[in-house]
N, C-alpha and C positions, 0 to 999 in steps of 0.2 A: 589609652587602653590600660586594662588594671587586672587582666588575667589573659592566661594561654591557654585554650581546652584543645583539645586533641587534634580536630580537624584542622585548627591553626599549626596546631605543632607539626603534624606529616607534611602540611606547607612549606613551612618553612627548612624542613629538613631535603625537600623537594630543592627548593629555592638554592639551599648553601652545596648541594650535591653537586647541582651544575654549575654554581659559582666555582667551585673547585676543578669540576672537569675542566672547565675555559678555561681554568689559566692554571693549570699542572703543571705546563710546560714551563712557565714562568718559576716557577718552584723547582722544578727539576734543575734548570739553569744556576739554581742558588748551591746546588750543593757544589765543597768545596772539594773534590778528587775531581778532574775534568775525566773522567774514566763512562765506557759506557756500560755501566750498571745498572741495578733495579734502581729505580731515580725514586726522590723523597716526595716525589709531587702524584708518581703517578703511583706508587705504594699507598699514599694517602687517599687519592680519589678512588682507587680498585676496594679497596675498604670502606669507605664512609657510602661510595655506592651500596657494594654488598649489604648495610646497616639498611640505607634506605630502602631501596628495593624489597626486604621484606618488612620495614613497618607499612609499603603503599600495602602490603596483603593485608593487614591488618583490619579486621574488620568494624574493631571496637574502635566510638571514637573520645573515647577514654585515657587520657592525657600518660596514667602510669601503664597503660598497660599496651599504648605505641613506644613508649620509652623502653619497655620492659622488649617489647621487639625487636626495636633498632639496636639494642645492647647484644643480644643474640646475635643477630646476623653480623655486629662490627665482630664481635671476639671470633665467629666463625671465620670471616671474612678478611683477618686483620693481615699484612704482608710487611714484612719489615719491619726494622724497631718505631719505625713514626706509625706505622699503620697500627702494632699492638697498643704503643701507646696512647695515639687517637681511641681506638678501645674501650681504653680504661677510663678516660676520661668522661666518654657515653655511660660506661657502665657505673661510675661514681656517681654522674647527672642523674641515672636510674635510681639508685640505691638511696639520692639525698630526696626524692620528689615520689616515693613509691606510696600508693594507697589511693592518690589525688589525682580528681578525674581532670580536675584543672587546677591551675596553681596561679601564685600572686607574684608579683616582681620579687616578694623578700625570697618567696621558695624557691623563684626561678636563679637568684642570684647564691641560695646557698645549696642549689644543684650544682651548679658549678664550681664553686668551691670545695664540695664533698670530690667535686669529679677529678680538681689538681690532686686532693690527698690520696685516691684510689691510685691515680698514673703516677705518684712518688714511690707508692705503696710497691708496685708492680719493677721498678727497675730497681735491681740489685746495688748499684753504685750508678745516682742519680748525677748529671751533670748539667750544672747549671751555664745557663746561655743558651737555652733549648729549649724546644718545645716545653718544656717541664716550668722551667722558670715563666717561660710567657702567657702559662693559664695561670699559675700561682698566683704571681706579682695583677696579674687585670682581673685578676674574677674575685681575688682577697678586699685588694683597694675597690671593684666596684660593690661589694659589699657592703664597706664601708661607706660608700655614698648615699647606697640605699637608706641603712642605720641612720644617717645623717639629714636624709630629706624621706622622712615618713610618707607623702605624697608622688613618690616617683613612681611615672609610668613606665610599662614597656618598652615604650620607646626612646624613653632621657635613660633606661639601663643599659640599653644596649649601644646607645651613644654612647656612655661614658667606658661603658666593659670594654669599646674597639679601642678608642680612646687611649685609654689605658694599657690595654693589651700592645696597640700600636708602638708606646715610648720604653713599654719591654722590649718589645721586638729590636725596635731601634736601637737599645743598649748592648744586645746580644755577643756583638763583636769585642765589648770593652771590660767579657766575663771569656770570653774563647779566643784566645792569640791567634789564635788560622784562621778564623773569621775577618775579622782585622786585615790580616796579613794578604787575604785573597778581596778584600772587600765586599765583602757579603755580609747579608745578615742571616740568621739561622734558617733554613728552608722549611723545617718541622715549624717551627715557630710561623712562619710565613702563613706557610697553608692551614694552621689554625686562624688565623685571622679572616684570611680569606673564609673561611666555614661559617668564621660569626657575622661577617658580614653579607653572606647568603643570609641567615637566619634572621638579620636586621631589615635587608627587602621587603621580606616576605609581610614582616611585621608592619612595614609604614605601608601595605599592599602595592607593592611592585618585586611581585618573587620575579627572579631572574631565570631564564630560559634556555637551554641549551642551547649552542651555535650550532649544535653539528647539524648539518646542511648538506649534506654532501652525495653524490652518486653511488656512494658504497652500499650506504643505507637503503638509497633507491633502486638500487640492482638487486639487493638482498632480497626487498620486498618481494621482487617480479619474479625471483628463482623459485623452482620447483623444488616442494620439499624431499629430502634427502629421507632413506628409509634407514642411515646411520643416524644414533643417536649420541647426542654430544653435545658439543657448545658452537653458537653460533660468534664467533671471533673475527672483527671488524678492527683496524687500525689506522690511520694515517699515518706517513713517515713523513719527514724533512732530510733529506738527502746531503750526508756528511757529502767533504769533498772526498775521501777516497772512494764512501759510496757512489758517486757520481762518474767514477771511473770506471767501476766493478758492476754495477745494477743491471740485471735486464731483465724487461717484464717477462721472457721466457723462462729463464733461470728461476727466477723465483716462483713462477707455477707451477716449472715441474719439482720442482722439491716440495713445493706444500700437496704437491699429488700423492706424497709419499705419507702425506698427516691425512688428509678428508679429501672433503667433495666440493662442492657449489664455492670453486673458489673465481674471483674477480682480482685482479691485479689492472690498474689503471695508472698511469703515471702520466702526469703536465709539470713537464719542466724539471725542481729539483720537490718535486711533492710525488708521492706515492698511495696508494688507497688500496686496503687489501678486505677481502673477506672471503671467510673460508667455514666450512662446519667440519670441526672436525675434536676427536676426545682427548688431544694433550694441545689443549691451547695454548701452555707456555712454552711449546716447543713450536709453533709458529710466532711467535713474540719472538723468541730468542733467532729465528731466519731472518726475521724482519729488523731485526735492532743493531744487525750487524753493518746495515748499510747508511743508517742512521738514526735519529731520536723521532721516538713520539711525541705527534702532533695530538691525537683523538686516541682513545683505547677503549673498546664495549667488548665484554664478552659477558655472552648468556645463555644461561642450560637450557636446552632445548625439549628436556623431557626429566624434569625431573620428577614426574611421579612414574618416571618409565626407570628411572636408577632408583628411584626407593622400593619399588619390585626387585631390582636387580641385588639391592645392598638385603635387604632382605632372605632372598636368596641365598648370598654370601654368608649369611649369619646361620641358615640351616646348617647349609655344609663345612662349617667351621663347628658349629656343636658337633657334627660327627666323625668330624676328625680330630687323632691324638693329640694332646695339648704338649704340644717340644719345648725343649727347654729352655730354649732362646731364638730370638728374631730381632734380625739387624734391620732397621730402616735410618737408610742415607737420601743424600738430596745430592742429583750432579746433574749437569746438561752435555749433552753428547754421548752420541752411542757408542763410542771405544768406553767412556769412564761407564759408564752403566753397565757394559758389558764386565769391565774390571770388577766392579763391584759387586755383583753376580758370583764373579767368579772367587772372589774374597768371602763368599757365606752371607751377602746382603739378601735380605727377601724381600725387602722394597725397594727400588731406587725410586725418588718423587723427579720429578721431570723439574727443574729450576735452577738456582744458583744465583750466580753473581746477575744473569743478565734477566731472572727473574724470578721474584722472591716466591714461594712456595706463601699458601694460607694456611691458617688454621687447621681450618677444614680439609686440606689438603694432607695435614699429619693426622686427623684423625680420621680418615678414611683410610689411610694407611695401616693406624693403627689396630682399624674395625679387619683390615685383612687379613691379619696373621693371629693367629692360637697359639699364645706362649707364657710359658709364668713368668719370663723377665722378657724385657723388650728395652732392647737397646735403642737411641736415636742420634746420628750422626751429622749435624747439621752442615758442618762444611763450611759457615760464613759466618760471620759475626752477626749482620744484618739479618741472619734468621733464628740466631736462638732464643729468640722471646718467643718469636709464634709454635718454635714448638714446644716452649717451654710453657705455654697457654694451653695446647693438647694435652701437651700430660695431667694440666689441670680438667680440663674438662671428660680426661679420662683418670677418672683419681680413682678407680676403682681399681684398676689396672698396675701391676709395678712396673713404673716404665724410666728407665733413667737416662737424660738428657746428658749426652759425653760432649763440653763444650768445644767441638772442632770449629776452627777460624776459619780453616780453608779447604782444599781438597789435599793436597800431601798431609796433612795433618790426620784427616779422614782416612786416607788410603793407610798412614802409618797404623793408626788406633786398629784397621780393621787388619792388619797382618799379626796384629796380637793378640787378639781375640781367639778363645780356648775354649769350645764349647764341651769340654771336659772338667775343666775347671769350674770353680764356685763362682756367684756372683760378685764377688766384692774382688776376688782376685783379677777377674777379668776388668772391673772396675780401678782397680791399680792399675796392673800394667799398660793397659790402653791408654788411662790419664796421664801416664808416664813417657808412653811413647809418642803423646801428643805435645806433652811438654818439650820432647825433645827433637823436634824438629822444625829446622829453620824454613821459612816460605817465602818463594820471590815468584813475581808474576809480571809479566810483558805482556802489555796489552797497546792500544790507540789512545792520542788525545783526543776527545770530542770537543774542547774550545782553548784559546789563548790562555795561556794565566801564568801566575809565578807560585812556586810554593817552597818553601824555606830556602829562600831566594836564588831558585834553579829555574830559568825559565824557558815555558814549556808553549809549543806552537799548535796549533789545532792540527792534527794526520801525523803528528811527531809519536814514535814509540817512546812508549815509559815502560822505566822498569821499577817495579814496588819491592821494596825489602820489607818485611814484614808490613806495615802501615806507613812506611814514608818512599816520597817516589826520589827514589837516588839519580836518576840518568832518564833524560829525554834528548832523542835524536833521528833523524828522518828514515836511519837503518834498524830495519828491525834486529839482525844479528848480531850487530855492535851491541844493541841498546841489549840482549841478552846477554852477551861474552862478559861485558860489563857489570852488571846485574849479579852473575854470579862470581866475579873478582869483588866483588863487596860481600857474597855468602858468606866463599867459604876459607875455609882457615885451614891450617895444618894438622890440627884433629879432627879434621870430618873424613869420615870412608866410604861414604856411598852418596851421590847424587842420582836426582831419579828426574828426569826428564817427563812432561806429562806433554804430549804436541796436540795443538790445537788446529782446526779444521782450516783448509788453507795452505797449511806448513809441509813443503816435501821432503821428500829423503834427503836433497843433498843437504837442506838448511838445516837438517838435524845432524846431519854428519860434520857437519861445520862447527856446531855447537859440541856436542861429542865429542869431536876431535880436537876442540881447543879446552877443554876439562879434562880429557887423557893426556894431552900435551902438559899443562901446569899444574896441575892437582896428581897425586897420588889417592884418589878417588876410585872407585867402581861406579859405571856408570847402566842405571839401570833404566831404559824407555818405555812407556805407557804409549799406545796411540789412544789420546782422548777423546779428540774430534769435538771438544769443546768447542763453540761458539764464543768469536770476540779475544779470547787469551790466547795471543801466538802458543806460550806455554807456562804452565805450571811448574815450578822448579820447588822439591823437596831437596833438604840438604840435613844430613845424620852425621 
């Protein structure tokens, strides 16, 4: 084969989508925090779906201009720094192969190589042994092979691009000490591979197929449509071991009672199967993730030319109301911190965080909500401020400036000094300031065995995180906190802020509370978060 036209190409995009979905989980397992987080596997397939999914609409079967689709829906769709970055890399692939109804192995190999210099382009402080270096290093060198054998087909490219891509991957660890240190190799880097190797199926005609198989899917079918509109949200779990203590298929439907409808809960053994319709899908993500990791994850709009009335709507009556002069939009999970933030002068909270990442599309539908000459964004994680730093891009029409909060005490501090009397740049100061100035530690679960700078940590063991490194793993969650914050704080800190996550009672907070008013000369101030997964958030000033 000696060209791609279009109908090949949605194939194979077909093909590497569900190559990714199968084995996300396998990706997810690479990341090196054993924490249960927005995971690097299923950040990546939630996005490179959302790409594919709208080139299948695609009607043209015109090579740049499924490309020119799939690059839309990835940037809408992207979740996490792997997901924005996957992104960029479709969107470089677009930009190197744009005009060409079909293309030749030389185009298709310096589509790719346009596509690493796009995803360099897009991260601020590029790190190599990552995703970044494993499309450079295999899409540069299979370049060069092409250059090299003028006759190369299709399919000796994409042999030699895995190929290559593969012995990056493999090196990853011996560019990244943690990688090494936890034995792994990069997960981002992983799940590109896996993508190109959909893509290569497809190519020698054997596209690979979804596994999912399952009764969820087939109960979904049989249910009576719901006259709410929303997303239809389908999951499988694998059932941690404290999950397996804590689970019941009651429990969990009546709290997704509290999100939609036509919900299914099914559970065999330590596997669970959910499906629900309902309008913040990642706030049944985040019920479901507390008991353990995903296995399968589908969520899909159920009406969206019934929300493009809707968002339209929103666009009349935002022309006829006064333009304010500032609108805060933050990202938390749990109704105490939403409520917080609310009450801090937030006008969006996005339903997400640690335990799931927020999209693109998810900041600029935020952003389409509110009428403001400046717009503030408070991301809250590290893991999201590319996607919404990709929002602002796609609203560049808009002044909108991205405050880079790390965590939620960081958030909560920027948003307690926020002046809506004040000018932009000043608010812009002292937020940046007050973000600089606060220390973050976080207790959460291990979700597997590991060691990390040679502390080692048991799978149901509490950790505790001092900024980015996990200090203390132990099977008491109150230790593993009291501890936690004897590594904070120091003799010049005057206020710790306790943020309690769902689960945690009064007396475990009194416990905590009263061993920081015992040793610290502190003020101690409490948030009920109700977060998901983080016993607590611990801010220290």
């Amino acid at each position: 084969m000696n060209t791609i036209n279009g109908q090949l190409f949605k194939t194979m995009l077909d093909s590497a989508s569900n190559n990714l979905s199968n084995h996300h989980k396998e990706v997810d397992a690479l990341n090196v925090f054993p924490v249960p987080d927005g995971d690097t596997g299923t950040n990546m397939s939630l996005t490179f779906s959302s790409g594919v999914n709208d080139s299948k609409k695609c009607l043209s079967d015109n090579l740049s201009e499924v490309a020119k689709t799939l690059s839309k829906g990835l940037l809408m769709g992207a979740r996490g720094n792997s997901g924005v970055i996957l992104s960029q890399i479709f969107r470089g692939f677009y930009q190197g192969i744009e005009g060409n109804s079909e293309i030749t192995v030389e185009q298709l190999a310096h589509g790719f190589v346009n596509g690493s210099k796009v995803a360099y382009k897009a991260v601020m402080r590029p790190v190599e042994g990552t995703i970044l270096t494993v499309i450079r290093e295999g899409s540069t060198r299979a370049l060069d092979y092409v250059k090299e054998h003028p006759m190369c087909t299709v399919e000796e490219y994409f042999e030699e691009l895995i190929a290559l891509s593969r012995i990056s991957l493999d090196n990853t660890p011996n560019l990244l000490p943690v990688l090494k240190e936890v034995g792994v190799v990069d997960s981002g880097g992983s799940g590109l591979v896996i993508i190109l190797e959909g893509l290569q199926a497809a190519v020698l005609g054997k596209p690979i197929l979804s596994e999912e198989n399952d009764n969820v899917t087939q109960n979904a079918a049989a249910l009576p449509e719901t006259n709410e509109f929303g997303y239809c949200t389908e999951f499988i779990l694998r059932l941690s071991k404290k999950g397996l203590m804590t689970f019941t298929e009651n429990k969990l439907k009546k709290n997704l009672a509290l999100l939609g409808e036509s919900i299914v809960v099914v559970q065999d053994d330590d596997i669970v199967k959910v499906h629900v319709h309902t309008l913040t899908p990642g706030e049944a993500l985040n019920m479901g993730q507390r008991y353990g990791e995903f296995i399968k994850l589908k969520i899909e709009n159920m009406s969206e030319q019934h929300n493009t009335i809707i968002e339209n709507a929103k666009e009349e009556v935002k022309e006829e109301k006064p333009k304010s002069k500032y609108a805060l939009i933050t990202v938390a999970a749990g109704e105490g911190l939403k409520n917080c933030f609310e009450e801090y002068r937030c006008d969006v909270v996005i339903s997400g965080g640690q335990t799931m990442n927020p999209s693109t599309e998810d900041f600029v539908a935020a952003i389409k909500s509110v009428n403001a000459e400046h717009i503030f964004i408070l991301p809250n994680n590290s893991n999201i401020i590319l996607a919404a730093s990709q929002a602002k891009e796609v609203m560049e029409d808009l002044d909108i400036t991205v405050l880079p909060t790390k965590t939620i005490p960081q958030g909560v501090s920027a948003c307690l000094m926020f002046n809506p009397e004040a000018d932009k740049e000043e608010n812009i100061e002292e937020m940046t300031e007050a973000i600089e100035h606060v220390k973050t530690g976080q207790v959460t679960y291990a979700i597997k065995d590991t060691s990390y700078e040679g502390l080692s940590i048991s799978e149901g063991d509490y950790i505790g995180i001092k900024e980015k490194d996990i200090v203390v793993s132990t099977p008491d969650m109150l230790v593993a906190t009291c501890k936690l914050i004897k590594e904070l704080v120091d003799e010049d800190d005057e206020i710790v802020t306790l943020i309690v996550g769902d689960g945690v009672n009064e007396d475990e907070v009194a416990v905590v509370s009263g061993y920081i008013e015992k040793n610290y000369d502190c003020e101690v101030e409490i948030i009920q978060g109700n977060q998901p997964v983080y016993s607590f958030f611990i801010g220290v000033e």
